[in-house]
C-alpha positions as CSV (number, residue, x, y, z in Angstrom):
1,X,0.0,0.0,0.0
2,X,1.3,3.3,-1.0
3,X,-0.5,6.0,0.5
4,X,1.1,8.3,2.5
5,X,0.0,10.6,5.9
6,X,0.0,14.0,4.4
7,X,0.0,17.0,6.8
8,X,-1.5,19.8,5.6
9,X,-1.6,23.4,7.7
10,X,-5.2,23.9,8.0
11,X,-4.5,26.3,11.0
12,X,-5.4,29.8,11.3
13,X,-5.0,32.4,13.9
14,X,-8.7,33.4,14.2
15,X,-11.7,31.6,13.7
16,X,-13.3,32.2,10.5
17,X,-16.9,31.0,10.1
18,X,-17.6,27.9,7.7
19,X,-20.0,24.8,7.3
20,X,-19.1,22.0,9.9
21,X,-19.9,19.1,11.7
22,X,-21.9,20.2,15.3
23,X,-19.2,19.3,18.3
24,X,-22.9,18.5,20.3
25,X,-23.3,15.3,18.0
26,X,-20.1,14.4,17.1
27,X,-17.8,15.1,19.8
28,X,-17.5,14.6,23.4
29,X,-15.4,16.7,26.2
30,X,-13.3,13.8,28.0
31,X,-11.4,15.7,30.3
32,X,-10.8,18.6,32.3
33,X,-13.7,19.4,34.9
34,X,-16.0,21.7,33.4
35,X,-13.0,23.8,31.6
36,X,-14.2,22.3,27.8
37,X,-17.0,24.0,26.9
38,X,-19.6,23.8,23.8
39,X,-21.0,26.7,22.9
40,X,-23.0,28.3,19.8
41,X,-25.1,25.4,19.3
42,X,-22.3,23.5,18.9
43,X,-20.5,25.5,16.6
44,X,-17.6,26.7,19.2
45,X,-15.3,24.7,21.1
46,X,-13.4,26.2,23.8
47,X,-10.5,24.5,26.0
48,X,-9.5,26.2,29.2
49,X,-6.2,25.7,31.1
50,X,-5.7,27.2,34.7
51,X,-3.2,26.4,37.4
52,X,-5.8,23.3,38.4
53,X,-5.5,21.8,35.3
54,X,-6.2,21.6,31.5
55,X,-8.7,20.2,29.5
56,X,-9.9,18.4,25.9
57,X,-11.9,16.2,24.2
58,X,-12.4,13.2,21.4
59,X,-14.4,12.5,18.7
60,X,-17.0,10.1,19.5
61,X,-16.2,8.1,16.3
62,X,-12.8,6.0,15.0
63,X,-11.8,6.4,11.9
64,X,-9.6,4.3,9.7
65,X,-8.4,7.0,6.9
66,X,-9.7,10.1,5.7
67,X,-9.3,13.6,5.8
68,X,-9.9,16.2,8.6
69,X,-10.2,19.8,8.8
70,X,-10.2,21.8,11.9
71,X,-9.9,25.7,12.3
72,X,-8.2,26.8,15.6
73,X,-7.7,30.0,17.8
74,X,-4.6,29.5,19.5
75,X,-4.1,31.1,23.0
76,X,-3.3,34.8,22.3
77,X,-0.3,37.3,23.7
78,X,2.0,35.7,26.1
79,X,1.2,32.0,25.7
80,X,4.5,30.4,26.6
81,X,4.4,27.0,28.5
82,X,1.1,25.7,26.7
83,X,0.4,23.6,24.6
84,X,-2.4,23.0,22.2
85,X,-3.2,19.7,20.4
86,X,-4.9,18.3,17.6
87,X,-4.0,14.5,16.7
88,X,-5.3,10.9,15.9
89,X,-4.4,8.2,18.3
90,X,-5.4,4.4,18.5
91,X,-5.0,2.8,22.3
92,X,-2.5,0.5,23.7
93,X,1.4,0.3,23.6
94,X,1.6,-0.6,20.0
95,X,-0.7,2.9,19.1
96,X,-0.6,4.9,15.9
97,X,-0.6,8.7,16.4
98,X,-0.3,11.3,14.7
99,X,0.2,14.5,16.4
100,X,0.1,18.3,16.1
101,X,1.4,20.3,19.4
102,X,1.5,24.0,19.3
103,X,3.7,24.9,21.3
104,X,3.2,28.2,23.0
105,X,5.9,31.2,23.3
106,X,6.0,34.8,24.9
107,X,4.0,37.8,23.4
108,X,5.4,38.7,19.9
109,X,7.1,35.6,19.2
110,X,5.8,32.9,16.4
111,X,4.5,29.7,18.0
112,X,6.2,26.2,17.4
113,X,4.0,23.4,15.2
114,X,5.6,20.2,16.7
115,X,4.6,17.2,14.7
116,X,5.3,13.7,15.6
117,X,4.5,10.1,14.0
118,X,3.8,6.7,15.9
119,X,3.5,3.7,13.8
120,X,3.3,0.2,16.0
121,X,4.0,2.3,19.1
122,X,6.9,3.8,17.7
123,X,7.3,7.5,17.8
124,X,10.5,9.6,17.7
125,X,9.8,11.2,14.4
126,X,9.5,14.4,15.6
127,X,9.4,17.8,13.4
128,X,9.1,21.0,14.4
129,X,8.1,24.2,12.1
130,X,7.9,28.0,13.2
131,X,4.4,28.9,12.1
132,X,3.9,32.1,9.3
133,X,0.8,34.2,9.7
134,X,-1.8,33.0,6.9
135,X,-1.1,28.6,6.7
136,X,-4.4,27.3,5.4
137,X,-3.9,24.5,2.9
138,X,-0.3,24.4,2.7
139,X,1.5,21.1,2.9
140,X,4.2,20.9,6.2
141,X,4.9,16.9,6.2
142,X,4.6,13.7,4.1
143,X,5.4,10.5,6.1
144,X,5.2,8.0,3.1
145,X,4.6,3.9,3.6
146,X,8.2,2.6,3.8
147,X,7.1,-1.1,5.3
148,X,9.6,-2.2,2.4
149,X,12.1,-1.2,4.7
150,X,11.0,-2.8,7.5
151,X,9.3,0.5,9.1
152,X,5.4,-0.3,10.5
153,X,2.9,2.2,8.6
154,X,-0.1,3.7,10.4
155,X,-2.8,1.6,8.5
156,X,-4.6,-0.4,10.0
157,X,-5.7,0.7,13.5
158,X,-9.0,2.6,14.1
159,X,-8.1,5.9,15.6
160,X,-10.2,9.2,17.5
161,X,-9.4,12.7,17.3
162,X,-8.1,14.2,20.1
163,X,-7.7,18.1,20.8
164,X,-6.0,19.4,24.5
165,X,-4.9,22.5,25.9
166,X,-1.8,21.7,28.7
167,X,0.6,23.0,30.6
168,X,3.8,21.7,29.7
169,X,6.6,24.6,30.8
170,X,9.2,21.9,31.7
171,X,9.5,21.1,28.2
172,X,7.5,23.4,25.6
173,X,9.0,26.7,25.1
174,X,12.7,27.2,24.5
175,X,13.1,23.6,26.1
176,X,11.5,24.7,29.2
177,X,13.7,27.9,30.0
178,X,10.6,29.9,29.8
179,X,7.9,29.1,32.5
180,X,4.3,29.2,32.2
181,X,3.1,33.1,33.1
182,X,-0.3,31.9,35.5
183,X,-1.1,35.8,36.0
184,X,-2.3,35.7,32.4
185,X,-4.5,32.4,33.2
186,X,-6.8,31.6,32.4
187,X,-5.8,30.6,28.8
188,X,-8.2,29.9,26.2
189,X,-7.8,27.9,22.8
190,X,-10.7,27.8,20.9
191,X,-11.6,25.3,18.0
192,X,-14.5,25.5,14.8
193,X,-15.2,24.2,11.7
194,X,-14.3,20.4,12.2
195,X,-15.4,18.2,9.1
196,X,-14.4,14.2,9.3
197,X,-14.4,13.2,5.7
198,X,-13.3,9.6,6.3
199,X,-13.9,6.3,6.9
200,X,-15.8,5.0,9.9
201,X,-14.3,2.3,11.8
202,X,-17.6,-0.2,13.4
203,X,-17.0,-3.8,14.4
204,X,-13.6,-3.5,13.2
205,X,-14.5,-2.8,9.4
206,X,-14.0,0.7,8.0
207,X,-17.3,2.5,6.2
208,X,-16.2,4.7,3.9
209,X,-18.0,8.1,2.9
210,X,-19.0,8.5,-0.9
211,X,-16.7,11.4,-1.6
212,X,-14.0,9.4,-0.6
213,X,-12.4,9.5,-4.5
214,X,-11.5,13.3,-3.0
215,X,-8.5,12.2,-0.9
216,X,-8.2,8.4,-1.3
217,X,-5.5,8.2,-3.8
218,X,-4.4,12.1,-3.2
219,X,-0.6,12.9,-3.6
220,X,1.5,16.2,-3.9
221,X,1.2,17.7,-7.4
222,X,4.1,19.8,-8.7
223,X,3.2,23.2,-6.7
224,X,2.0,21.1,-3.3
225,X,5.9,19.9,-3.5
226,X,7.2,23.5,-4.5
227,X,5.4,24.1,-1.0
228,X,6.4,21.7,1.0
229,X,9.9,22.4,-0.3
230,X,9.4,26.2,0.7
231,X,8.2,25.5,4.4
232,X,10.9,22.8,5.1
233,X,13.6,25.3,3.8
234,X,12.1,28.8,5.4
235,X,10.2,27.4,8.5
236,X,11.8,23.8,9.9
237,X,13.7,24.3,12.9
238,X,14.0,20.3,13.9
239,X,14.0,17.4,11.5
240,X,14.9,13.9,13.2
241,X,16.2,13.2,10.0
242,X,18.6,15.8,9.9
243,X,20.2,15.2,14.1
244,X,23.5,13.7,14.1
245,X,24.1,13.7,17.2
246,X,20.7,11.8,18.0
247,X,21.4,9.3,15.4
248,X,25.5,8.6,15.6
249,X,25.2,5.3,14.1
250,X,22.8,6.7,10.9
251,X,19.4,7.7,10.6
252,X,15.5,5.4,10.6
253,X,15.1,3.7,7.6
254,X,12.1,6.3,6.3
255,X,14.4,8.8,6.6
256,X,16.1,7.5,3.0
257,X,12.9,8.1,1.6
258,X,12.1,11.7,-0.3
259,X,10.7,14.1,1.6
260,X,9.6,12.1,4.9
């Protein structure tokens, strides 16, 4: 099987207004004691983080493959030590994930998109991109299928959506020299527009939706990779792929292969 995780930056830094799924019906807040909220008839999602604690939620359905869309407000001004998520996890120690963490920084400074891939349990893949004003749309990763290689591919386990808000100022901004500022708390993310064009996982068999022929066999065309080649060479600050010093005796397998 060919097909490949493609990570596309559908991320903006306001909410714009657009036709959605409702969070009431298709979402569910799993965490945080009253600090997720849905509000506008379901058309707003907000996650609050205080000193107390954080919050998030999950979809209510797994999904096999597919594409997923998802405007986000990040946490304005001085938003250093938190961390907002957006990923698709399976359970159990041999989980596929695949995470997006914006990682907060101080008033005036870009925020961090730190992406990561687990295939099999198996994560460590981590890259990390300084985020541009306007992203919608634009490629920022391809992890392609290299089982040939002897690599596990995220394929065949049923996943949810996740989305959190966190503190995590040990380890999120500038490697955790810059502390979580709890006079600005609380600290709001704030999420809209979520669409699940994918295929339902029920009973361990994957239903597919009818536009499916819209992303099934979808690939980079000759601008998508002028893209991707544009963010990786103006906006990647960490590639796995790239650290020496992690990898002394050579890099992962996928790493041979072009553009993962």
């Amino acid at each position: 099987m060919g097909r490949l995780v493609l990570f596309r930056a559908w991320f903006l830094a306001a909410l714009v207004a657009a036709a959605s799924a409702n969070f009431l019906s298709d979402v569910e807040i799993s965490w945080g004691g009253g600090r997720g909220k849905i509000l506008e008839n379901g058309n707003l999602l907000q996650l609050t983080l205080d000193r107390a604690s954080g919050s998030g939620f999950q979809s209510k359905q797994e999904y096999l493959f597919g594409r997923f869309d998802m405007k986000m407000k990040l946490v304005p001004g001085n938003s250093a030590g938190t961390v907002t998520t957006y990923y698709l996890s399976s359970l159990g120690p041999t989980h596929d994930e695949i995470d997006f963490e914006f990682l907060g920084n101080a008033s005036g400074e870009p925020y961090v998109l730190h992406t990561n891939v687990y295939s099999q349990g198996k994560g460590d893949r981590e890259q990390q991109f300084y985020l541009w004003f306007y992203v919608d749309g634009t490629p920022i990763r391809v992890f392609r299928n290299s089982e040939s290689l002897g690599v596990p591919y995220p394929k065949s386990q049923a996943m949810r959506l996740y989305a959190s808000l966190w503190d995590g100022d040990d380890w999120a901004t500038r490697g955790g020299l810059v502390k979580t500022d709890w006079s600005q708390a609380p600290f709001v993310a704030s999420y809209q527009g979520y669409t699940a064009d994918a295929c339902v996982s029920s009973a361990g068999r994957p239903s597919c939706s009818a536009s499916r022929g819209n992303w099934w066999d979808q690939g980079l065309d000759s601008g998508a990779v002028q893209k991707l080649k544009w963010v990786r060479d103006n906006y990647m600050i960490y590639d796995y792929c790239r650290d020496t010093k992690r990898f002394p005796q050579g890099f992962p397998p996928e790493c041979s292969s072009p553009r993962n």
